[in-house]
C-alpha positions in Angstrom: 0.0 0.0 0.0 3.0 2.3 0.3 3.7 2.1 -3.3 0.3 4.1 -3.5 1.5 6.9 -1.7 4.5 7.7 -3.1 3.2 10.4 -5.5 1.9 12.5 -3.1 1.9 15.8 -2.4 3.0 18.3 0.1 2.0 17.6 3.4 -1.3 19.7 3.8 -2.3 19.4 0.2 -4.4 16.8 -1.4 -2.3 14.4 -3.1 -3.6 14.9 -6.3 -1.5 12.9 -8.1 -1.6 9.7 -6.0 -4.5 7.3 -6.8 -5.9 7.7 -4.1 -6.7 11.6 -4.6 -10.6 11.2 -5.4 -11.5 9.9 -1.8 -9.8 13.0 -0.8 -13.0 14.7 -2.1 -15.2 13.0 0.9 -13.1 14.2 3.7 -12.8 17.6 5.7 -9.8 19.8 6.2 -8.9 17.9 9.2 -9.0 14.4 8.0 -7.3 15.8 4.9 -4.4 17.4 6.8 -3.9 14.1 9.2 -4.0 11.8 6.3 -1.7 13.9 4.3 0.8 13.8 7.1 0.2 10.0 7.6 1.2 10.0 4.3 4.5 12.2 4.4 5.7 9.2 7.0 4.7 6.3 5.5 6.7 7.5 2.4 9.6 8.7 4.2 10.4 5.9 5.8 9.5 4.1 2.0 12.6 6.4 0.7 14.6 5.4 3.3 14.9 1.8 2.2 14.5 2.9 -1.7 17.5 5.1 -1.7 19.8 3.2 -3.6 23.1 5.3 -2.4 22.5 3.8 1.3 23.7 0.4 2.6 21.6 -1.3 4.5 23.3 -1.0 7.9 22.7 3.2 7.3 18.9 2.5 6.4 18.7 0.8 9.9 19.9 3.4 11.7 17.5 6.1 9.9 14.9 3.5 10.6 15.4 3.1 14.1 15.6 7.0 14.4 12.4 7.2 13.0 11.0 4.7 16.0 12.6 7.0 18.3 10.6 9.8 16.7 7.2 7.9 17.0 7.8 7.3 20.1 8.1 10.7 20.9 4.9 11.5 18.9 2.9 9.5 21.6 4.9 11.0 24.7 5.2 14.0 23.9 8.7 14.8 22.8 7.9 15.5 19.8 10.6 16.3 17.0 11.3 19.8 16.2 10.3 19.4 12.8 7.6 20.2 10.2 6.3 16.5 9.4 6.7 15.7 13.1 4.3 18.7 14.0 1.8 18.2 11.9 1.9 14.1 12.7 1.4 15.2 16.4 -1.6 17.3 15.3 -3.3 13.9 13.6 -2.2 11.8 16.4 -3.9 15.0 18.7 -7.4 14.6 16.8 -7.8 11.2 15.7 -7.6 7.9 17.4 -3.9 7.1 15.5 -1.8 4.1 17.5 1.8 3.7 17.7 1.3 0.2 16.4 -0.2 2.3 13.0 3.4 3.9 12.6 5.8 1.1 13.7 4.6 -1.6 12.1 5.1 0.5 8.8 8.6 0.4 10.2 9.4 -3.0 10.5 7.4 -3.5 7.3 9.9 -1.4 4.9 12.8 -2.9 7.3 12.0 -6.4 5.1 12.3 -4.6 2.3 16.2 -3.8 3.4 17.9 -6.9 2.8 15.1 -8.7 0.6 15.2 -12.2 0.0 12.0 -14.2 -1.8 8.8 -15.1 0.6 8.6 -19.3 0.9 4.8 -19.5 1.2 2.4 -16.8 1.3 2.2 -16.8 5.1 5.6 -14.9 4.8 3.6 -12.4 2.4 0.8 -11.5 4.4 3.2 -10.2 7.0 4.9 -7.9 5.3 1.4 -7.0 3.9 0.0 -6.8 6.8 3.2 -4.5 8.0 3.1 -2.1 5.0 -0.4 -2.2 4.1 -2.8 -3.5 6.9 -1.5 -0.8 9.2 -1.9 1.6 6.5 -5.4 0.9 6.0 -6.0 1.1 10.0 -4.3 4.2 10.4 -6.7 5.4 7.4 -9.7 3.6 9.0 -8.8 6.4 12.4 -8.7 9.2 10.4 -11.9 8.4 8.6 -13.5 7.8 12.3 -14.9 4.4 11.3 -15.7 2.8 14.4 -16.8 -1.0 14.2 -15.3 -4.6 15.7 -15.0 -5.5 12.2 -12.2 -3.0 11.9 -9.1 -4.5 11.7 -9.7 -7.5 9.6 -11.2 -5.1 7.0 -8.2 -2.9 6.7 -6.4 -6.2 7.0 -8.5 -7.5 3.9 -8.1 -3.9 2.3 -4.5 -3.3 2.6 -3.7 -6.7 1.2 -5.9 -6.5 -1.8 -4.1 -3.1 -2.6 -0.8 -4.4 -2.2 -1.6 -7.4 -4.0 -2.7 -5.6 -6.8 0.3 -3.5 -6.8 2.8 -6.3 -6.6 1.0 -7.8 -9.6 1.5 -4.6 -11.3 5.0 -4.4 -10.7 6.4 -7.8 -10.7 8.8 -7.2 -13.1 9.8 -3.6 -12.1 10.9 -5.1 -8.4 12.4 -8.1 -9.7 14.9 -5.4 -11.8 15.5 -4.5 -8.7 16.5 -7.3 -6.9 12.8 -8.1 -5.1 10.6 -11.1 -5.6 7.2 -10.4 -3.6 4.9 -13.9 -4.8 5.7 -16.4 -2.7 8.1 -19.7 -3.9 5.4 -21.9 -3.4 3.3 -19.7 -6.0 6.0 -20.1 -8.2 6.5 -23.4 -8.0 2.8 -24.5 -8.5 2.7 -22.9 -11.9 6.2 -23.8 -13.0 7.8 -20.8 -12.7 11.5 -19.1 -11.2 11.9 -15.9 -9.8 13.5 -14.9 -12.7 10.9 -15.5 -14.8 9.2 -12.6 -13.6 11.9 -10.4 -15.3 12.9 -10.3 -19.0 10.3 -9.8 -22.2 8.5 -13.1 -22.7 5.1 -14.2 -21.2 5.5 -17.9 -21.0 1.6 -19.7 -20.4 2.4 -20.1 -16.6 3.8 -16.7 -16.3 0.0 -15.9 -16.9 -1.3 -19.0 -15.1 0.6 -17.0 -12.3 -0.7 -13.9 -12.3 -4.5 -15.0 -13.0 -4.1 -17.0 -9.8 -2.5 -14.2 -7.6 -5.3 -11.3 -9.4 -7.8 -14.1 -8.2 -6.5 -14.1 -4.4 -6.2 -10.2 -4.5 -10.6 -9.8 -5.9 -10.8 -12.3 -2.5 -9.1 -9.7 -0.3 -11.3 -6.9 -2.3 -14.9 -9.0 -1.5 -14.0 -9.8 2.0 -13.1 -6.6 2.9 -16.5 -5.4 1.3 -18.4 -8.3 2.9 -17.0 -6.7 7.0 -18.6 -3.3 6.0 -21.0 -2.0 8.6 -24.2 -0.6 7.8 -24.2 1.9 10.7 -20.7 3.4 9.3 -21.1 3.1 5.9 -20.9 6.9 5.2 -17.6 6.9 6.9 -16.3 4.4 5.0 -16.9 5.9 1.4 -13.5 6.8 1.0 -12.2 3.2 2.2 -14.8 2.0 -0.9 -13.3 4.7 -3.2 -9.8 3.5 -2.7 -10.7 0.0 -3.2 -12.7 0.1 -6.3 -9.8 2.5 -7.7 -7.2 -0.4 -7.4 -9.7 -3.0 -8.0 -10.5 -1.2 -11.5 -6.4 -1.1 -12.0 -6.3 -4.8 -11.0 -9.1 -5.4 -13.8 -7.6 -3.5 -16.2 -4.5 -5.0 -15.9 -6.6 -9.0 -16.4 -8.0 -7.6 -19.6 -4.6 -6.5 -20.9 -3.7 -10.3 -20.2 -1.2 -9.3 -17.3 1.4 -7.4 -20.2 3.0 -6.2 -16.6 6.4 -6.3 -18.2 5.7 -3.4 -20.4 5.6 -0.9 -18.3 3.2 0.3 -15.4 -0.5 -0.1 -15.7 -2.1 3.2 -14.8 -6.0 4.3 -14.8 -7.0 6.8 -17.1 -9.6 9.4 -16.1 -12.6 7.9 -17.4 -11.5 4.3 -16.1 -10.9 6.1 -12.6 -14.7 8.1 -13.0 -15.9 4.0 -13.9 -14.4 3.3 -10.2 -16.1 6.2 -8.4 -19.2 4.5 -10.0 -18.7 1.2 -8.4 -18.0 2.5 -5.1 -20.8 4.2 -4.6 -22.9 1.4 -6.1 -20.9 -0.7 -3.3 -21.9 1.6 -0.4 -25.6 1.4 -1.5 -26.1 -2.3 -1.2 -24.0 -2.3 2.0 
């Protein structure tokens, strides 16, 4: 889920130009401002372990200063910075955790040092790391208040990611990461670096159609914990979700060509997801 954050904006600016700008539309100055700064840290500490002029042992260190900053976010001490001000102004007005920021932490932290998931167990951690507490820290902001909570930012955060490591499969295998699991691979034939290079091989596809299948999964049952009683909070958690799951789509009907460069939505594929949303938070 970090991956969708990247192209944000200034802090206190709608990030226009991430895909998730349209459920910005459904949110006040407040949520806007807390999520925006949510945002400036879940995508620092992404550039932390994307800087490619960094060895790993460096990225730790900024890493582990960046847990001594959250820290002092919830005691108090907070940093004598921009980002760290207006974080301690989100954490002020919304119900934000600490477990929301470090857990992005020790999320990117695999990303360091990457070696190749065995089973898909191994996966769903780091999703759950980079994604689920992404979509929980997003769940706080957008006051959504239900038991059902946490396994549907779980659910949501997963499906994202999913989507997003579909997407980019062979953009992160360039640079050295393999997301789908071994076991994946090895059911439909495939090696790591099979995800790289120009040809599509059948089970290449085989591949992909299984993990886009897994991903629509994540996107129903996250759809399936919604609670009537909050459903107006949750429009922009529906927006977001029918935005990737359009992108996931688009990327089936192009018959997973994810080695041609990245699949992106246009404007009238991204108005087709605003449709679906809302036709989502009506039967919910």
């Amino acid at each position: 889920m970090l991956e969708a954050l990247r192209n944000s904006q200034q802090l206190n600016n709608v990030p226009t130009q991430s895909s998730f700008a349209p459920a910005f539309f459904f949110l006040d100055k407040k949520q806007r401002a807390a999520l925006s700064a949510y945002y400036g840290f879940a995508r620092a500490a992404d550039d932390i372990a994307d800087d490619p002029s960094a060895p790993a042992a460096e990225k730790r260190v900024r890493l582990a200063a960046w847990r001594c900053g959250v820290e002092g976010l919830f005691t108090g001490d907070v940093p004598d910075t921009p980002l760290a001000r207006d974080l301690a102004g989100a954490i002020a007005a919304f119900p934000l955790k600490r477990e929301h920021f470090l857990r992005v932490l020790e999320g990117v932290e695999m990303d360091l040092e990457p070696e190749p998931y065995a089973a898909f167990a191994d996966l769903e951690t780091y999703m759950s790391r980079v994604a689920g507490a992404v979509g929980l820290a997003c769940l706080a902001v957008f006051r959504y208040e239900d038991d059902g909570a946490p396994a549907l930012a779980e659910r949501l955060g997963s499906a994202v990611q999913l989507t997003n490591i579909i997407r980019d499969a062979a953009e992160d295998h360039a640079a050295g990461r393999v997301y789908l699991p071994l076991e994946d691979l090895a059911r439909f034939g495939c090696r790591p670096e099979d995800l790289g290079g120009s040809n599509y091989p059948p089970n290449f596809i085989e591949l992909m159609q299984f993990e886009a299948e897994r991903a629509r999964g994540f996107y129903a049952g996250a759809l399936a914990l919604a609670a009537p009683g909050q459903k107006r909070r949750l429009l922009p958690a529906l927006i977001m979700g029918a935005l990737y799951r359009e992108l996931l789509e688009k990327i089936a009907r192009g018959g997973f060509r994810v080695k041609e460069g990245r699949t992106r939505l246009t404007g009238a594929e991204k108005l087709k997801a605003l449709y679906l949303a809302w036709r989502d938070y009506r039967r919910i």
